[in-house]
Each structure stands twice: as C-alpha cells, then as structure tokens.
C-alpha positions in Angstrom: 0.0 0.0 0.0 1.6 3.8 -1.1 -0.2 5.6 1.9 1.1 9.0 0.4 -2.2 7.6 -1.7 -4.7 7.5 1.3 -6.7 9.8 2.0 -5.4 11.7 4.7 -5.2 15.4 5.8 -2.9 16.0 8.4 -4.5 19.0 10.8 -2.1 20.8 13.9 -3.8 22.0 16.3 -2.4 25.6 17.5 -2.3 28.8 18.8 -1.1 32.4 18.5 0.7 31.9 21.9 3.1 28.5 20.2 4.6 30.8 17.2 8.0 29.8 19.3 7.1 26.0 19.2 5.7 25.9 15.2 8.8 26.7 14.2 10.4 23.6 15.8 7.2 21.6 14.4 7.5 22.3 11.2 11.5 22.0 10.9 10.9 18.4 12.2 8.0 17.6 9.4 10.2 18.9 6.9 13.4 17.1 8.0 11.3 13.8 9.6 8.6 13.3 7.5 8.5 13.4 4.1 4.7 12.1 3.4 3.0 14.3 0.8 -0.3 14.5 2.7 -1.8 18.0 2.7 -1.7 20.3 5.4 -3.2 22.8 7.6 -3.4 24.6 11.2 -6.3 24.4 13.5 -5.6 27.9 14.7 -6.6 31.3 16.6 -7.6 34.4 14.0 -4.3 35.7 15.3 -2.0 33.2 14.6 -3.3 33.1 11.0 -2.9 37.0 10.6 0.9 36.0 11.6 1.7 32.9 9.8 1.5 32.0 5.7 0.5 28.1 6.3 -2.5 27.3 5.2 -5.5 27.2 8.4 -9.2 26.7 9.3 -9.9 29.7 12.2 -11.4 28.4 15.2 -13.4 31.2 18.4 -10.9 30.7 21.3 -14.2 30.9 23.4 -15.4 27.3 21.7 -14.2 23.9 24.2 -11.5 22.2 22.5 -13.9 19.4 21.4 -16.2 21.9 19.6 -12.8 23.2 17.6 -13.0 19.8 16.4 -16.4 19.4 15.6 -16.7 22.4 13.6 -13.7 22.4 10.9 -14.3 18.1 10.8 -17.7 18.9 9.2 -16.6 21.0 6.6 -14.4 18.2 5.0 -15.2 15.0 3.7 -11.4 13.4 4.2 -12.0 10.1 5.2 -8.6 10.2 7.3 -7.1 12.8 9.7 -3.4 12.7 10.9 -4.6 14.6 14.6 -1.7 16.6 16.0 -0.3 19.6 18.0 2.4 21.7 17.3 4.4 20.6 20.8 4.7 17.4 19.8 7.5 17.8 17.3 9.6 15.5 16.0 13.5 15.2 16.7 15.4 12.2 14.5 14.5 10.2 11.5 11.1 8.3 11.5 11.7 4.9 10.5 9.5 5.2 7.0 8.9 1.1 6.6 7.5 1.1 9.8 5.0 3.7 9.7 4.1 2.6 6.1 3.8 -0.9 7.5 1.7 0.2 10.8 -1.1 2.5 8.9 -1.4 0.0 6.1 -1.9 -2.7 8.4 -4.5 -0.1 11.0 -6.4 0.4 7.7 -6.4 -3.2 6.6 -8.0 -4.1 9.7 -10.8 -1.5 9.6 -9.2 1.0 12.3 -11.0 4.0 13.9 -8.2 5.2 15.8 -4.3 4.6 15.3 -1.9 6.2 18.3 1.6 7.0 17.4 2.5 5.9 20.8 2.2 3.2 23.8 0.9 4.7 26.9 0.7 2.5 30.4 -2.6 1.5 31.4 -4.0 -0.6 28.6 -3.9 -3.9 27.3 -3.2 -5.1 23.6 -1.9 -7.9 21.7 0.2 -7.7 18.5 -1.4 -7.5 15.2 -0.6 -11.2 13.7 1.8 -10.2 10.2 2.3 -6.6 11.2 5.3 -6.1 13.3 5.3 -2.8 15.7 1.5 -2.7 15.3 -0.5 -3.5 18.9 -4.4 -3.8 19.0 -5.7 -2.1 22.4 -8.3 -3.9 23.9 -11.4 -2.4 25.2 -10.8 -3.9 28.7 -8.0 -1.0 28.6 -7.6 1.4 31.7 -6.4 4.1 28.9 -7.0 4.1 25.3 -8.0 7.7 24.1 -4.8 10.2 24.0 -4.4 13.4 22.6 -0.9 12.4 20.8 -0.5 12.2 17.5 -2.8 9.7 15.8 -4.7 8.9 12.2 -8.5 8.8 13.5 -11.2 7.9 11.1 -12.7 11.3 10.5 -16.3 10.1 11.3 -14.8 8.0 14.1 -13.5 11.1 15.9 -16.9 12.8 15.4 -18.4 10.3 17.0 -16.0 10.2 20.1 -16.3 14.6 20.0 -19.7 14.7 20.2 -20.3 12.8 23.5 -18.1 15.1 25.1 -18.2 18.8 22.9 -18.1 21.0 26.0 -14.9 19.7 28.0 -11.3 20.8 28.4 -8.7 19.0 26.6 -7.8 17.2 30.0 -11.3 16.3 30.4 -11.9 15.3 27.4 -9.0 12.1 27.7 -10.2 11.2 30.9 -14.4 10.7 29.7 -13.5 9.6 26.4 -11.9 6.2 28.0 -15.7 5.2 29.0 -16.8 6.8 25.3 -14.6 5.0 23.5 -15.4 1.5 24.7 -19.2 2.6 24.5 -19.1 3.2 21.1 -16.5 -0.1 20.2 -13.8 2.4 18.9 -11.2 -0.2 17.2 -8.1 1.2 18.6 -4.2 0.9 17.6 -0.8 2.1 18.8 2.9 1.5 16.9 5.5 0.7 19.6 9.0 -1.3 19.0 11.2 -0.9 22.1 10.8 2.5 23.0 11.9 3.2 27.4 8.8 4.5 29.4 9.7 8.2 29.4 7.5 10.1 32.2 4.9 8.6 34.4 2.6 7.2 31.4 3.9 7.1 28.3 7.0 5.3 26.4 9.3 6.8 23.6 8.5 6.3 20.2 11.4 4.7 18.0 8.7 4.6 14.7 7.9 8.3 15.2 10.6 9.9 17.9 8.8 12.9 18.8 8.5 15.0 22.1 5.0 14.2 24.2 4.9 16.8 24.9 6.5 20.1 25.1 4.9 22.5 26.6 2.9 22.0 29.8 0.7 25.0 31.3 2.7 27.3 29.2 6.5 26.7 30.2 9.5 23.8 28.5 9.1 20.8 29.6 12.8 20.3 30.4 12.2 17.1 32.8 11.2 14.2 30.5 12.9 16.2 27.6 15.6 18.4 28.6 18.7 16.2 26.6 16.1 16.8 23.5 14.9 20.4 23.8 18.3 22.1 24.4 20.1 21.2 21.2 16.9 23.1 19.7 16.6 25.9 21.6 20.2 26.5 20.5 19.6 25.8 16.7 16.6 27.8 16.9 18.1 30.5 19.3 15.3 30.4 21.6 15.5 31.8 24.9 13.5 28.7 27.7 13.9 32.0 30.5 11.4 33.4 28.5 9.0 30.8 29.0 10.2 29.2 31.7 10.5 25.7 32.4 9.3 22.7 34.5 
C-alpha cells in the first residue's frame, strides 16, 4: 500500500501563543517526515494573521472538542493525521515502519491509530504486522491526545459525547466513550523506554509528548532533546520558563 495515496489530511492544532514552538514543528515535518499529505493549522484568528500556512480559524471561546467538531464537518477526508504543534519530532522516523503500521491499522478496519504506547491498557500484537498493537477495550487508557490517524467520522463520533470539555477532560471521559461506542483502537511501539509517568518513547515516530505543559518547556522528560533546539533555533527557555 503507497499511503502518500490515502486519504489523509494531516490538521495541527495551535495557537497564537506557540509561534516559538511551530517553528520547531515544522522543521521536524520537513526534515522527519517526508509524506505528501496535505496540510493545515487548527488555529486562533491571530496566529493566521501571523503565519503563511494554510489554516481553518477556530473562536478561542469554543471547548476544545467543539474546535474539532466544527472544521471536521466542513471536510469529507476520510482520514485525519490529529496533532499539535508541541509534539514535534527530533530524529528520523523509521518510514517502513509507519508505512507498514497505517497499512496494516487500515487493513484491519481501524477507527483510531496512536503514534505511541501509553501505560494502562492492554493489547496484543497484530498477527503479520510487526510494531502494530491492538488495544483492547478492557484498557484502563485508550483515548490520548498524541499524535494519531483517526477515522474522521470516528473522531466525530468520540467529540460529540463530550463537545463542551477541556482538553484534560476530554481524555479522561473519552476512556468510557470509546469502549461505548467499540472504537477499534491501535498504537505503533517497538522498544521504546517508558519516558515520564505514562507514556514510552517512540522509535517509529521519535517525537517529544509533549513540550509545553501549562505554558512553560518541559525540560524534565525532555531536557537532553529540547536544548540542542533551543540552540539551533536561538530560543531563549527563560522566557517561557520551564518545568
């Protein structure tokens, strides 16, 4: 399968006060990931006003759900590469591998295919696809906000039983929604070390999860990462500050 083929738009999620941290994303993407998918930001009116990327504008008084809802019913894409623009990517994706893991999620009829392994759930490995996990609904944790290819009317469904949640609450009611609704769920994993409290690193697609937490770097699971960056990018983490 040539998944630069599929159908998939790949939407970022962001906001006029991440201009630092887009820069970073998109350096990644360009060096990283070479797919041909189409593009565009999820973004504030002023963040559009200061970027040329292509966007869909969302009202910053809308729940993070309804952002969603909104620009996923003005398209008909049948796939959507879901991410944000702190979880950038810093080395080389392994190409085979994420070939092999979305050809094999949309061979089996996937809803929802993580780039990631997070504690907390249960899985077994996809028989023929190697670094491809099925979660299985008796999971403790299966909806994340990490980057992720989501069925578009999959993600509608999951959006709309929660459209007036933070992003925080959101993860934590969409565990129940997600088994209610028989979401089938993927993650890619080789041998990635458990980096944080919850989640493991990504050898398929090495990326930081995430950044930026209430505003300020996110130097303690990521600190040997974000520094070589800050100097390439001759960013200044005082400014934000850091955790």
């Amino acid at each position: 399968m040539n998944i630069n083929n599929l159908d998939i738009l790949r939407v970022t999620h962001t906001h006029t006060d991440c201009l630092d941290v887009v820069e970073l994303y998109e350096d990644g993407m360009t060096q990283f990931f070479p797919y041909k998918w189409p593009h565009l930001y999820l973004a504030n009116k002023e963040f559009a006003s200061s970027m040329g990327s292509k966007f869909h504008l969302y009202d910053e008084v809308e729940s993070y759900p309804t952002r969603w809802l909104r620009f996923l019913k003005t398209i008909k894409t049948e796939y959507i590469f879901l991410d944000h623009e702190d979880m950038f990517l810093y080395e080389q994706c392994d190409l085979n591998s994420i070939s092999r893991v979305i050809s094999g999620f949309i061979e089996n009829n996937g809803d929802y295919l993580r780039l990631i392994k997070s504690d907390q759930c249960n899985y077994s490995l996809v028989e023929g696809c190697q670094d491809l996990y099925k979660l299985k609904n008796s999971s403790k944790w299966i909806f994340s906000i990490q980057p992720s290819i989501w069925k578009r009317q999959a993600l509608i469904d999951v959006l709309e039983k929660n459209p007036d949640v933070d992003v925080w609450q959101l993860e934590v009611k969409s565990q129940k929604v997600m088994k209610n609704l028989n979401i089938q769920s993927y993650f890619s994993h080789r041998n990635g070390a458990k980096r944080g409290l919850h989640h493991f690193d990504s050898e398929i697609y090495p990326y930081v999860a995430t950044a930026i937490g209430k505003g300020k770097w996110n130097l303690t699971e990521y600190g040997e990462k974000l520094f070589p960056l800050f100097i390439k990018f001759k960013l200044d983490p005082s400014v934000r500050g850091w955790f």
